[in-house]
mmCIF file as gemmi writes it, N, C-alpha and C atoms, coordinates in Angstrom:
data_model
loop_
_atom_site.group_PDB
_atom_site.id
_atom_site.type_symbol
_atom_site.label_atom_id
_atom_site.label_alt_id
_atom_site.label_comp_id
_atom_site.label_asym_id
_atom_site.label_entity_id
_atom_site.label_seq_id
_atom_site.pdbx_PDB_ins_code
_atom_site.Cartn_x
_atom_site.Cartn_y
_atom_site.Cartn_z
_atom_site.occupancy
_atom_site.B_iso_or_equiv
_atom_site.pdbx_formal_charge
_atom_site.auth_seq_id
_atom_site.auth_asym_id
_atom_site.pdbx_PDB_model_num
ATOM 1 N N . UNK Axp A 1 ? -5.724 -23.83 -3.145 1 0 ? 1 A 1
ATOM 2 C CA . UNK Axp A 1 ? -7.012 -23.153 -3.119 1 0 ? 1 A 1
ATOM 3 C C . UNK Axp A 1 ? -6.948 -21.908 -2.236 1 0 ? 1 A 1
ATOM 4 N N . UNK Axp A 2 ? -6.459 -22.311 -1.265 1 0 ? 2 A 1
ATOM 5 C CA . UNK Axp A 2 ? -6.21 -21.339 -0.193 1 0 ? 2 A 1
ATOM 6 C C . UNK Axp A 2 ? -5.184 -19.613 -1.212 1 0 ? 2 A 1
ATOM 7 N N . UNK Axp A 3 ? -4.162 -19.861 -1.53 1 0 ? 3 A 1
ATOM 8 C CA . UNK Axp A 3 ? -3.409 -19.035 -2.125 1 0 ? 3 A 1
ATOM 9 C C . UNK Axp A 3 ? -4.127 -18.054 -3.218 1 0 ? 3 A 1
ATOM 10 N N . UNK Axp A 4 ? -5.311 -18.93 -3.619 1 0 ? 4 A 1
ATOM 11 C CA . UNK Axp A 4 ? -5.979 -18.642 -4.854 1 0 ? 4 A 1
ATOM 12 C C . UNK Axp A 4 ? -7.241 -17.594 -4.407 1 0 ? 4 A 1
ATOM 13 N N . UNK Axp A 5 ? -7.229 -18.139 -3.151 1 0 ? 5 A 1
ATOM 14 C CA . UNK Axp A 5 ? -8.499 -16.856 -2.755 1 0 ? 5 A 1
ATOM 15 C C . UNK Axp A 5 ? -7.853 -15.799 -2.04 1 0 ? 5 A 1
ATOM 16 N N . UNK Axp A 6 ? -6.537 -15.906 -1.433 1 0 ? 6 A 1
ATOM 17 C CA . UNK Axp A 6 ? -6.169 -14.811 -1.088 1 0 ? 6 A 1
ATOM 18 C C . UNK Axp A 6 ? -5.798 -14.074 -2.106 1 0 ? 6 A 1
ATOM 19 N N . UNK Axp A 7 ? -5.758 -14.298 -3.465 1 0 ? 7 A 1
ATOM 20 C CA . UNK Axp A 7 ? -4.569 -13.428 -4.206 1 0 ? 7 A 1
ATOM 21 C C . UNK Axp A 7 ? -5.614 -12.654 -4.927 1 0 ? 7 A 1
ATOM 22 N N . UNK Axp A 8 ? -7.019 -13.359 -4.806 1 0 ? 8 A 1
ATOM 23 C CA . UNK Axp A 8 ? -8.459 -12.532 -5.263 1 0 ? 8 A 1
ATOM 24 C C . UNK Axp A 8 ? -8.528 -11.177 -4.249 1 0 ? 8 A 1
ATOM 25 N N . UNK Axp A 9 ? -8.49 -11.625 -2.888 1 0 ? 9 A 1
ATOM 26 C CA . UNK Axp A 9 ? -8.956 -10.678 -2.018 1 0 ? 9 A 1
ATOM 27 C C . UNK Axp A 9 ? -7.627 -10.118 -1.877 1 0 ? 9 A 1
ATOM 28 N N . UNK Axp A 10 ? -7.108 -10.032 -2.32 1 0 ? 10 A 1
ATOM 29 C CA . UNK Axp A 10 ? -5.763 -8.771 -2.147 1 0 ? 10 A 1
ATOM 30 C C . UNK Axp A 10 ? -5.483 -8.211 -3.484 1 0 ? 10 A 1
ATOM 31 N N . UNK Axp A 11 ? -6.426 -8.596 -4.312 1 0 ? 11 A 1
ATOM 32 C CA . UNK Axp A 11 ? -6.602 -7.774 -5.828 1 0 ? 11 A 1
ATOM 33 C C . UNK Axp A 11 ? -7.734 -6.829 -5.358 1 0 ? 11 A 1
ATOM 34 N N . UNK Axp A 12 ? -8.676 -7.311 -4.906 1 0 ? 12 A 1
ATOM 35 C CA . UNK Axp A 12 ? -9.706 -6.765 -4.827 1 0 ? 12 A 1
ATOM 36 C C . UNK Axp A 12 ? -9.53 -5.4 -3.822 1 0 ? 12 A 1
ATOM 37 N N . UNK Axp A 13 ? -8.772 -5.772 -2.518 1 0 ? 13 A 1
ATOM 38 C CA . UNK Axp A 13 ? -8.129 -5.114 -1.739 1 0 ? 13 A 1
ATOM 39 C C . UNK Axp A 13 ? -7.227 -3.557 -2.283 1 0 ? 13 A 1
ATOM 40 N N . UNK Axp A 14 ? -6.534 -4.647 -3.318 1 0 ? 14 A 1
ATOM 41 C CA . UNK Axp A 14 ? -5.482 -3.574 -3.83 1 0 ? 14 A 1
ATOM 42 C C . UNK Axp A 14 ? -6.281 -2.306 -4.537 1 0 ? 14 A 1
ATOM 43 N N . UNK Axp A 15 ? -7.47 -2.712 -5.55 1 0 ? 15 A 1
ATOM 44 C CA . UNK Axp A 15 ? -7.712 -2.158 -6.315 1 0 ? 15 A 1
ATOM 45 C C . UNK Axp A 15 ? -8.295 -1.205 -5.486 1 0 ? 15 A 1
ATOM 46 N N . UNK Axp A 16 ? -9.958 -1.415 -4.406 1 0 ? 16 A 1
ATOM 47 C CA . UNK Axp A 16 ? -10.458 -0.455 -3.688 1 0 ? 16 A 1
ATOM 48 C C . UNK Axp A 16 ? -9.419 0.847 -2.499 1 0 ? 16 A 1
ATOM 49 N N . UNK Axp A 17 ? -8.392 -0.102 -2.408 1 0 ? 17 A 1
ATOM 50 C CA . UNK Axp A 17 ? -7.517 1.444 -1.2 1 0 ? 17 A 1
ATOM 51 C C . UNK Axp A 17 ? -7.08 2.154 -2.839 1 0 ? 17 A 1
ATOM 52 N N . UNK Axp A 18 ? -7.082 1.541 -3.539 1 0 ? 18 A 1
ATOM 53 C CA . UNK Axp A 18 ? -6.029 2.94 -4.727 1 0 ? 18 A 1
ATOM 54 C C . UNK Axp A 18 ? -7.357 3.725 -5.172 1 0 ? 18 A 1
ATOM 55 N N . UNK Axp A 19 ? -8.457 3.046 -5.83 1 0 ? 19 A 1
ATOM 56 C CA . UNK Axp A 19 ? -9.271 4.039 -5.825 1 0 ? 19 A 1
ATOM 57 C C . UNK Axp A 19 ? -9.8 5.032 -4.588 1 0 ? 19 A 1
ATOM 58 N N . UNK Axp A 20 ? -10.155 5.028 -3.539 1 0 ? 20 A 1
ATOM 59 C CA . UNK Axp A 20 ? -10.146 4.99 -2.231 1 0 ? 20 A 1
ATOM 60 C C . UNK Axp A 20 ? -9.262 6.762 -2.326 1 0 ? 20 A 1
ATOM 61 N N . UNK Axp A 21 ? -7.784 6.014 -2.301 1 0 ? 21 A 1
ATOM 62 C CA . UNK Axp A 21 ? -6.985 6.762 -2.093 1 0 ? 21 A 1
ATOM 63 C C . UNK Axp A 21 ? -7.032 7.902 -3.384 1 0 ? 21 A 1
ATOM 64 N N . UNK Axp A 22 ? -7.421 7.728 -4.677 1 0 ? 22 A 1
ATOM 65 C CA . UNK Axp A 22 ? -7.978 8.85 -5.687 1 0 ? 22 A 1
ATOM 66 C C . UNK Axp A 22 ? -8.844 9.794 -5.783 1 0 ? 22 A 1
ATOM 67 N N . UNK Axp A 23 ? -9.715 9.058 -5.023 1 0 ? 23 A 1
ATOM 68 C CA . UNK Axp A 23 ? -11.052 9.56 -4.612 1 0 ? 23 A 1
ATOM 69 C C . UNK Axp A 23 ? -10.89 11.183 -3.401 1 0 ? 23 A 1
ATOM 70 N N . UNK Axp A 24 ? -10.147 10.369 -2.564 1 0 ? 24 A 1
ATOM 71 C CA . UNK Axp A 24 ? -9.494 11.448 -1.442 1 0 ? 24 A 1
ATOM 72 C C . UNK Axp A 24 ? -8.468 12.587 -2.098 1 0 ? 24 A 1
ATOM 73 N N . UNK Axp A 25 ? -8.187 12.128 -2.911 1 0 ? 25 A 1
ATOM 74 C CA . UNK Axp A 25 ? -7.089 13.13 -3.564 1 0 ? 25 A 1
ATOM 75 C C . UNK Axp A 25 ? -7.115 13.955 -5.055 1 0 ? 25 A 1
ATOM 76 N N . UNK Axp A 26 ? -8.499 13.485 -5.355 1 0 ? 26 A 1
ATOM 77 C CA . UNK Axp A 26 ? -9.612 14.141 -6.3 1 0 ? 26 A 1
ATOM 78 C C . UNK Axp A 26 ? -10.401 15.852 -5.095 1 0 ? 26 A 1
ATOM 79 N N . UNK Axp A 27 ? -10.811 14.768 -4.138 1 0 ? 27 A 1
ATOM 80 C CA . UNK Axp A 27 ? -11.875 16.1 -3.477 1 0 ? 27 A 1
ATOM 81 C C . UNK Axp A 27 ? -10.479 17.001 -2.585 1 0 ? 27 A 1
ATOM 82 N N . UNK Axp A 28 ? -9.424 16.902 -2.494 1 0 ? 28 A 1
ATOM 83 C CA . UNK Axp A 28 ? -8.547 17.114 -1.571 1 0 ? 28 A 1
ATOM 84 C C . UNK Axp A 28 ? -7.917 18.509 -2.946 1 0 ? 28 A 1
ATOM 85 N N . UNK Axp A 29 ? -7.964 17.998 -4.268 1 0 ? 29 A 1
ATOM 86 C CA . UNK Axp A 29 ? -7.683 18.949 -5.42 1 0 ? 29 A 1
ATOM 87 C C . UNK Axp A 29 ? -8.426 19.996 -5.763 1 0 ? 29 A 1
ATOM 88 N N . UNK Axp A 30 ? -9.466 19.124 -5.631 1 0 ? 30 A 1
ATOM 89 C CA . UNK Axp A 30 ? -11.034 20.506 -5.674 1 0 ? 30 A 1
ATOM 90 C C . UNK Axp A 30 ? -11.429 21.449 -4.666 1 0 ? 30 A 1
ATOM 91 N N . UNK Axp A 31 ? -10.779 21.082 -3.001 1 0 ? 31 A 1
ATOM 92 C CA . UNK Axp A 31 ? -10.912 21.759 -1.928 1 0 ? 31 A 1
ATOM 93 C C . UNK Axp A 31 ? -9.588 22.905 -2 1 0 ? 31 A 1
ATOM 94 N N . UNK Axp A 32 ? -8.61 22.163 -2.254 1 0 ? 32 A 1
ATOM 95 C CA . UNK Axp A 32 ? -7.166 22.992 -2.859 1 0 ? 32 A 1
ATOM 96 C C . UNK Axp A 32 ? -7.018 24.148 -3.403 1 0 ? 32 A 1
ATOM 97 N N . UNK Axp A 33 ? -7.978 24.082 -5.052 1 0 ? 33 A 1
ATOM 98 C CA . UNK Axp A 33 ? -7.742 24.875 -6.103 1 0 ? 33 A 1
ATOM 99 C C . UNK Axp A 33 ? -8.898 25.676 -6.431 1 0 ? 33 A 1
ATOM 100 N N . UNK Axp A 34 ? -10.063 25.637 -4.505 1 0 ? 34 A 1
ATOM 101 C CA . UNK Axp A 34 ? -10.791 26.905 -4.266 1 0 ? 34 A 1
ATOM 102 C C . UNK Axp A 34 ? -10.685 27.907 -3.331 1 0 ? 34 A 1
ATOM 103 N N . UNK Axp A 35 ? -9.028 27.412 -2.942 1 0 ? 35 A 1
ATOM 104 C CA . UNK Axp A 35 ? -8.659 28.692 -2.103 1 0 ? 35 A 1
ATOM 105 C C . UNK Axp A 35 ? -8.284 29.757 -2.646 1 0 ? 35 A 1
ATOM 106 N N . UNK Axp A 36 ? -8.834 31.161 -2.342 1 0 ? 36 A 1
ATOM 107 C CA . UNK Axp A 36 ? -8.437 31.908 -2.58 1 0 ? 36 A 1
ATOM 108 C C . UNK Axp A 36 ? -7.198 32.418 -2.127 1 0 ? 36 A 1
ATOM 109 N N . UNK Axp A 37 ? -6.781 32.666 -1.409 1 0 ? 37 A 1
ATOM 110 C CA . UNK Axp A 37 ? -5.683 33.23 -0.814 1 0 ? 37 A 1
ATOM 111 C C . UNK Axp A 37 ? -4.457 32.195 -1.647 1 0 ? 37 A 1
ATOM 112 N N . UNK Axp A 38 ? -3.154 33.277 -1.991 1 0 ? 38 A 1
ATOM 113 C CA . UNK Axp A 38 ? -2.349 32.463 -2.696 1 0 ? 38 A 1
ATOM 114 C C . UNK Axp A 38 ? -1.632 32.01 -1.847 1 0 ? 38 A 1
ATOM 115 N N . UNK Axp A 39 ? -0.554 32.587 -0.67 1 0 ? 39 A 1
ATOM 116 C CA . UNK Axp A 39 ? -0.028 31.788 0.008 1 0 ? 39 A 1
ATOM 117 C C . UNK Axp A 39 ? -0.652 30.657 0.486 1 0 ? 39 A 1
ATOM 118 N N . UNK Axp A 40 ? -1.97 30.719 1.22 1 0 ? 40 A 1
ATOM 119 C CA . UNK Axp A 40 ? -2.29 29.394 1.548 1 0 ? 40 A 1
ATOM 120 C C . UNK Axp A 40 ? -2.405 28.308 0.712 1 0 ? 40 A 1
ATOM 121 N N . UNK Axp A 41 ? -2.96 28.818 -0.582 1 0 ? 41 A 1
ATOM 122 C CA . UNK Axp A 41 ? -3.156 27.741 -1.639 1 0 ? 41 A 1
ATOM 123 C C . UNK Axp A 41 ? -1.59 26.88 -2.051 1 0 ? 41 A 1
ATOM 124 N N . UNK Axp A 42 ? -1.24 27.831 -1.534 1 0 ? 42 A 1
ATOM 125 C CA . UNK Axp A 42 ? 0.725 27.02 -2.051 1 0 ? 42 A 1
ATOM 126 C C . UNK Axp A 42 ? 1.086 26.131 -0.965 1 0 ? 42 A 1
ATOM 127 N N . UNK Axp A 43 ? 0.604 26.624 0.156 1 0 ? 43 A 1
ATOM 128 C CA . UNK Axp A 43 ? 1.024 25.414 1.129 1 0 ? 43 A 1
ATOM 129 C C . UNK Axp A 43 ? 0.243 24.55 1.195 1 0 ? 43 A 1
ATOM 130 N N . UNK Axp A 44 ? -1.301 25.109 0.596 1 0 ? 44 A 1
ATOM 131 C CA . UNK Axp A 44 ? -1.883 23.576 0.722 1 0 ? 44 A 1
ATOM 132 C C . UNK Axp A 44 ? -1.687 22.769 -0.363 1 0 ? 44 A 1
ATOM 133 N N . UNK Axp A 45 ? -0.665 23.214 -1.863 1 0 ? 45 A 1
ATOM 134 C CA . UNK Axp A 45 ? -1.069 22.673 -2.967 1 0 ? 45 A 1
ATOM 135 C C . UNK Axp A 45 ? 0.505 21.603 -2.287 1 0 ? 45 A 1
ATOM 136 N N . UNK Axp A 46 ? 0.877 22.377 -2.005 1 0 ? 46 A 1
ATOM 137 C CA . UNK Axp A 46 ? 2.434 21.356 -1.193 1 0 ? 46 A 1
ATOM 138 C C . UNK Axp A 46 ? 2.098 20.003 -0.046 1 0 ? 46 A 1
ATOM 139 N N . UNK Axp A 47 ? 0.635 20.761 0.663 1 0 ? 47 A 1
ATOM 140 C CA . UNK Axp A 47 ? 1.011 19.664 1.41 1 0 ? 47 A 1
ATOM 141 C C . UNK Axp A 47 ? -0.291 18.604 0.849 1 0 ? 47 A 1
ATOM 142 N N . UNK Axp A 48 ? -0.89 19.078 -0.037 1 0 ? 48 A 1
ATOM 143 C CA . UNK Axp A 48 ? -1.47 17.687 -1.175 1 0 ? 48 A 1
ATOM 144 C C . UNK Axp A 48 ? -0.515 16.903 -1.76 1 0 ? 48 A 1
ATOM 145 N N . UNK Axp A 49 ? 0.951 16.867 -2.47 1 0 ? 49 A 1
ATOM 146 C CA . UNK Axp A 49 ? 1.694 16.671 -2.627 1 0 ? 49 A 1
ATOM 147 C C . UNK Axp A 49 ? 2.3 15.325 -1.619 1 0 ? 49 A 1
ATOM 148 N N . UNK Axp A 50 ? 2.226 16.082 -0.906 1 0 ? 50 A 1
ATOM 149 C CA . UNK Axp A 50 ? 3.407 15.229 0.279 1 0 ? 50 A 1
ATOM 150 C C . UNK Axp A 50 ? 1.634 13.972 0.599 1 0 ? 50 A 1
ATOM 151 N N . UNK Axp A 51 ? 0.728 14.551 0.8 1 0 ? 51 A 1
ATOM 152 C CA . UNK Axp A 51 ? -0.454 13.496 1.428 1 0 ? 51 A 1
ATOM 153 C C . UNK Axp A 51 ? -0.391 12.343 -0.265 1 0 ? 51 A 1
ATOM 154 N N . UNK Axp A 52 ? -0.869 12.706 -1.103 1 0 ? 52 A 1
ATOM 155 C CA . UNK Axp A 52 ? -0.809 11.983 -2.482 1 0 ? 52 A 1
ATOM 156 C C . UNK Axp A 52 ? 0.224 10.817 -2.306 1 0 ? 52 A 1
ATOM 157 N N . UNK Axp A 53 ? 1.718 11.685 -2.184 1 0 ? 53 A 1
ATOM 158 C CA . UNK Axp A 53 ? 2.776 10.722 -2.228 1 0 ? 53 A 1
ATOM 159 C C . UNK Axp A 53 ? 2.495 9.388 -1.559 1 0 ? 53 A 1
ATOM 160 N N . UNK Axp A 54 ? 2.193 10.156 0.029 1 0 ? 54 A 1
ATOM 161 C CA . UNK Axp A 54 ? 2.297 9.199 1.098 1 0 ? 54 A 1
ATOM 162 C C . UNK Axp A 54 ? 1.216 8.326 1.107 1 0 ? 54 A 1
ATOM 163 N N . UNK Axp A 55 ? -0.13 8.287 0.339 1 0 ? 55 A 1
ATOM 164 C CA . UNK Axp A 55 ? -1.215 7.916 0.46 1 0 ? 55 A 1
ATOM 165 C C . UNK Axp A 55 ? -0.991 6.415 -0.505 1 0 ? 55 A 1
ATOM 166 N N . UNK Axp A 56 ? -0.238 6.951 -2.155 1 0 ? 56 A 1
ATOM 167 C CA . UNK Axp A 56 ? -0.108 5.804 -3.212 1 0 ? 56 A 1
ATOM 168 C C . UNK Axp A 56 ? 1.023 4.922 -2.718 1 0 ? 56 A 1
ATOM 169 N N . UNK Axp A 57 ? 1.722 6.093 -2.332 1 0 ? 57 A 1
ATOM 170 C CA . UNK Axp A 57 ? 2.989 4.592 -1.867 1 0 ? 57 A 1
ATOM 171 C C . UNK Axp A 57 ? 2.444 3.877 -0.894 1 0 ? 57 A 1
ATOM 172 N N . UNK Axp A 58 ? 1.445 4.193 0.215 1 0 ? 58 A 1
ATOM 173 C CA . UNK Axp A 58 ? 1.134 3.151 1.182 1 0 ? 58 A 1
ATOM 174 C C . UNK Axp A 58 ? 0.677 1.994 0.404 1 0 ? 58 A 1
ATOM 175 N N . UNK Axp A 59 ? -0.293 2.293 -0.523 1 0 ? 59 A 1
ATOM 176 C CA . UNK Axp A 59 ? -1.163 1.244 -1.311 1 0 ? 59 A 1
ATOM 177 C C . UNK Axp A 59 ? -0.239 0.435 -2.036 1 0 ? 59 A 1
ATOM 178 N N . UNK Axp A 60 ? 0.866 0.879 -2.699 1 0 ? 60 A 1
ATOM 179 C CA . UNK Axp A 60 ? 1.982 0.351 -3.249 1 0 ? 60 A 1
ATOM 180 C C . UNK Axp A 60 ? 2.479 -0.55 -2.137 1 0 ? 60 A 1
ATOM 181 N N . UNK Axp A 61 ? 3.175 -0.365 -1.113 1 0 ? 61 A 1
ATOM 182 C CA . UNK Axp A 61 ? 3.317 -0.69 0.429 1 0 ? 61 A 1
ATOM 183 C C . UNK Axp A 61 ? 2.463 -2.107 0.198 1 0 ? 61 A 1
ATOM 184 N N . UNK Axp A 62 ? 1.248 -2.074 0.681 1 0 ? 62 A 1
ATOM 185 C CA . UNK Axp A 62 ? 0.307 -2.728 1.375 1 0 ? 62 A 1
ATOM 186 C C . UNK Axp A 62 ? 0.363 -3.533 0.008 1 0 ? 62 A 1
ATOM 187 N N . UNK Axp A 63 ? 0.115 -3.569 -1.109 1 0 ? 63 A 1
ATOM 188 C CA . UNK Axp A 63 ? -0.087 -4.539 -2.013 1 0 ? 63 A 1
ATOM 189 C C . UNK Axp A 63 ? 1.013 -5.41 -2.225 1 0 ? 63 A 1
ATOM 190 N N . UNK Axp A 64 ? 2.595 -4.696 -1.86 1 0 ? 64 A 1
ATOM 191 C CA . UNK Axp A 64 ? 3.592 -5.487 -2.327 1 0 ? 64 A 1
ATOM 192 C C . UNK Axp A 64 ? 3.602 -6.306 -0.857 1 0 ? 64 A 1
ATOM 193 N N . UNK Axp A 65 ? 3.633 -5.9 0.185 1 0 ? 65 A 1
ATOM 194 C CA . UNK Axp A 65 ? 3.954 -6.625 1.453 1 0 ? 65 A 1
ATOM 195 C C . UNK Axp A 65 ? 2.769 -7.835 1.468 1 0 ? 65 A 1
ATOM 196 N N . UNK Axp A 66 ? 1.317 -7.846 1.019 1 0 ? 66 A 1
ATOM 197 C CA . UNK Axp A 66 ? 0.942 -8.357 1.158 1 0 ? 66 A 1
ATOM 198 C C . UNK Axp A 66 ? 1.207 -9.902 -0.176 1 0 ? 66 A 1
ATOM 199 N N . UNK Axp A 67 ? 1.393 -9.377 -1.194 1 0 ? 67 A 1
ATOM 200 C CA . UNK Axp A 67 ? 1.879 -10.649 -2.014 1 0 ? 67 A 1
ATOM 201 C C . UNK Axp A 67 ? 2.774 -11.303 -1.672 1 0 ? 67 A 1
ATOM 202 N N . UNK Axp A 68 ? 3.907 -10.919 -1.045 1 0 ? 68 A 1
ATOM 203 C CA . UNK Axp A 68 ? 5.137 -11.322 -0.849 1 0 ? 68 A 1
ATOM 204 C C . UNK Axp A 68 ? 4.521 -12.246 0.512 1 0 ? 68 A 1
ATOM 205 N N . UNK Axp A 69 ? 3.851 -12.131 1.344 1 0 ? 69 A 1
ATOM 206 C CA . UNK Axp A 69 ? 3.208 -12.72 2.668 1 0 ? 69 A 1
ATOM 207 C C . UNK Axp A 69 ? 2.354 -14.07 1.867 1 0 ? 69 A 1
ATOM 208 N N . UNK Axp A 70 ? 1.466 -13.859 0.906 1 0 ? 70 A 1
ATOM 209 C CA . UNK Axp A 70 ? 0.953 -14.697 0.139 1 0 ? 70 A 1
ATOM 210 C C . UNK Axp A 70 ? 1.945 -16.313 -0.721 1 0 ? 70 A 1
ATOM 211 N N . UNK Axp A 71 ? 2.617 -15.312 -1.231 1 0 ? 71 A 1
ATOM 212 C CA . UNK Axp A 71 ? 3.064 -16.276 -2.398 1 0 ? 71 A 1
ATOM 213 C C . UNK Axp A 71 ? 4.914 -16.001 -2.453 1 0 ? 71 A 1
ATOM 214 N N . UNK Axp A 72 ? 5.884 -15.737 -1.148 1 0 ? 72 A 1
ATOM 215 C CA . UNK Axp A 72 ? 6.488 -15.574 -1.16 1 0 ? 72 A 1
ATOM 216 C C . UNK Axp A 72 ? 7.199 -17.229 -0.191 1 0 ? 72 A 1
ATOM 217 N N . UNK Axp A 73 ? 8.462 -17.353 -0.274 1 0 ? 73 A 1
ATOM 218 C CA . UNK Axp A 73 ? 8.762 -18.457 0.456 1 0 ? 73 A 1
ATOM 219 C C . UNK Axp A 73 ? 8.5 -19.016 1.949 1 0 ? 73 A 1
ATOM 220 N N . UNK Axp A 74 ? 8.388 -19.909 2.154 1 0 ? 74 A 1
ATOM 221 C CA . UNK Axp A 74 ? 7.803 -19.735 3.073 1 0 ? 74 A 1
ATOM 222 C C . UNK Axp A 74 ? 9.42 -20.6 4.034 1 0 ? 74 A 1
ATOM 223 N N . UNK Axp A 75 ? 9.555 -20.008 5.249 1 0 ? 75 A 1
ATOM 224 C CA . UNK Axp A 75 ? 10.752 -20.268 6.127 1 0 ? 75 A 1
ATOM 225 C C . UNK Axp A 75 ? 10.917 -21.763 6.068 1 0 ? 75 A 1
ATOM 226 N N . UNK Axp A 76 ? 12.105 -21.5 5.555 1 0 ? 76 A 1
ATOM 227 C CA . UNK Axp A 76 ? 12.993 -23.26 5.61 1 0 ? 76 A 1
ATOM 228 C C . UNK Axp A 76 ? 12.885 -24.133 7.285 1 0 ? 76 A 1
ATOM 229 N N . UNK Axp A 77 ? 13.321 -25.372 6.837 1 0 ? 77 A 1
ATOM 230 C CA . UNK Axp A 77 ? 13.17 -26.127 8.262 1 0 ? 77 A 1
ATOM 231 C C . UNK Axp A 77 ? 14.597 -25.772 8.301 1 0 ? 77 A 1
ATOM 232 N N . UNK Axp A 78 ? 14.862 -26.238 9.696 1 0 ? 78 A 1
ATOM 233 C CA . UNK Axp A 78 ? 15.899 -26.268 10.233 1 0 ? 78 A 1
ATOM 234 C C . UNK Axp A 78 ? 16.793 -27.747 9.767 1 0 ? 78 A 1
ATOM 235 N N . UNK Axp A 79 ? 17.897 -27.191 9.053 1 0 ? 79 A 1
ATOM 236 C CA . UNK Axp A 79 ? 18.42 -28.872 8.879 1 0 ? 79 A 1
ATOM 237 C C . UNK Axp A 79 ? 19.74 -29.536 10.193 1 0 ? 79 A 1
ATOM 238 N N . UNK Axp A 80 ? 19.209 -30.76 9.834 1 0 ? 80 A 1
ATOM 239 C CA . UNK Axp A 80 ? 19.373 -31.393 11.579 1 0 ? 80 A 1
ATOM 240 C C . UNK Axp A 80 ? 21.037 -32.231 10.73 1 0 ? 80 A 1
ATOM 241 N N . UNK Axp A 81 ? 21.828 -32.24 11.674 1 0 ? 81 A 1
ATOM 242 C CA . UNK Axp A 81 ? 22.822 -33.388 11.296 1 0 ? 81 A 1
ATOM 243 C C . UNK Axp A 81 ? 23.006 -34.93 11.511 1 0 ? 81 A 1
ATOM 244 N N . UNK Axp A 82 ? 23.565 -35.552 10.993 1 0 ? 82 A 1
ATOM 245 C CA . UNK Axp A 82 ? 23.38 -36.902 11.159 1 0 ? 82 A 1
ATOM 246 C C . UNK Axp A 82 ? 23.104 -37.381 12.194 1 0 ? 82 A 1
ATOM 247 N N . UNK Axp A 83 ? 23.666 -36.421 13.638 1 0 ? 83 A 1
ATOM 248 C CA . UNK Axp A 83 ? 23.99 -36.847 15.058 1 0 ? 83 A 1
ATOM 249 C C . UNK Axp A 83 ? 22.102 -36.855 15.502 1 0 ? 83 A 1
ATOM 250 N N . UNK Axp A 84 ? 21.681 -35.907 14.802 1 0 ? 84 A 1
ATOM 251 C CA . UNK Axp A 84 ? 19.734 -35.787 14.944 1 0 ? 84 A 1
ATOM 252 C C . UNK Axp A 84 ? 19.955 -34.236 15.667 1 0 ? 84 A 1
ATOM 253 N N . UNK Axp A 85 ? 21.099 -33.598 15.849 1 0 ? 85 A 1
ATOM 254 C CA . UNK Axp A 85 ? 21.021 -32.153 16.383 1 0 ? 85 A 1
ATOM 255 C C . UNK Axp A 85 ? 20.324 -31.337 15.252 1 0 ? 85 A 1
ATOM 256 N N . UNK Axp A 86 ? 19.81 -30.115 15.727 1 0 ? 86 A 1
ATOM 257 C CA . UNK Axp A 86 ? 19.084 -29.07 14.77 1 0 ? 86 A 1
ATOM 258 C C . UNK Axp A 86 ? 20.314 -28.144 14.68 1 0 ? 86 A 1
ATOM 259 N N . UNK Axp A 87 ? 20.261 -27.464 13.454 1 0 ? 87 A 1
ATOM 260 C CA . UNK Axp A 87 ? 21.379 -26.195 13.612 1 0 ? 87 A 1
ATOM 261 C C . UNK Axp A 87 ? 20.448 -25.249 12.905 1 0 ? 87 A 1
């Protein structure tokens, strides 16, 4: 049950930072492509670029780290030898 509500709230999770993160990089396009000046517009159309990248891969990031935390193995016991020592 437990697994089952986290994997809701890390859908739900996932879905709002990506829109989130579209949203920012929608008004970040429209603030961009009303600069006049061309050099600036090139460095800012570059460093939209580099923010975009870094923004989806986080969400990419955060969704995969978090499934793998969810529904990934969870650490073995320690197996003990006949003597009852742990190794």
């Amino acid at each position: 049950m437990g697994k089952i509500i986290a994997a809701v709230l890390t859908t739900v999770l996932i879905c709002t930072l990506t829109l989130a993160a579209l949203y920012i990089l929608i008004a970040a396009t429209e603030y961009v492509t009303s600069i006049g000046s061309m050099p600036l517009r090139t460095v800012a159309v570059g460093a939209e670029i580099v923010l975009g990248v870094v923004v989806l891969l986080g969400t990419v990031w955060v969704g995969t780290h978090l499934a793998v935390r969810i529904f990934g193995p969870k650490s073995p016991k320690p197996q003990s030898t006949p003597d009852g020592a742990a190794h």
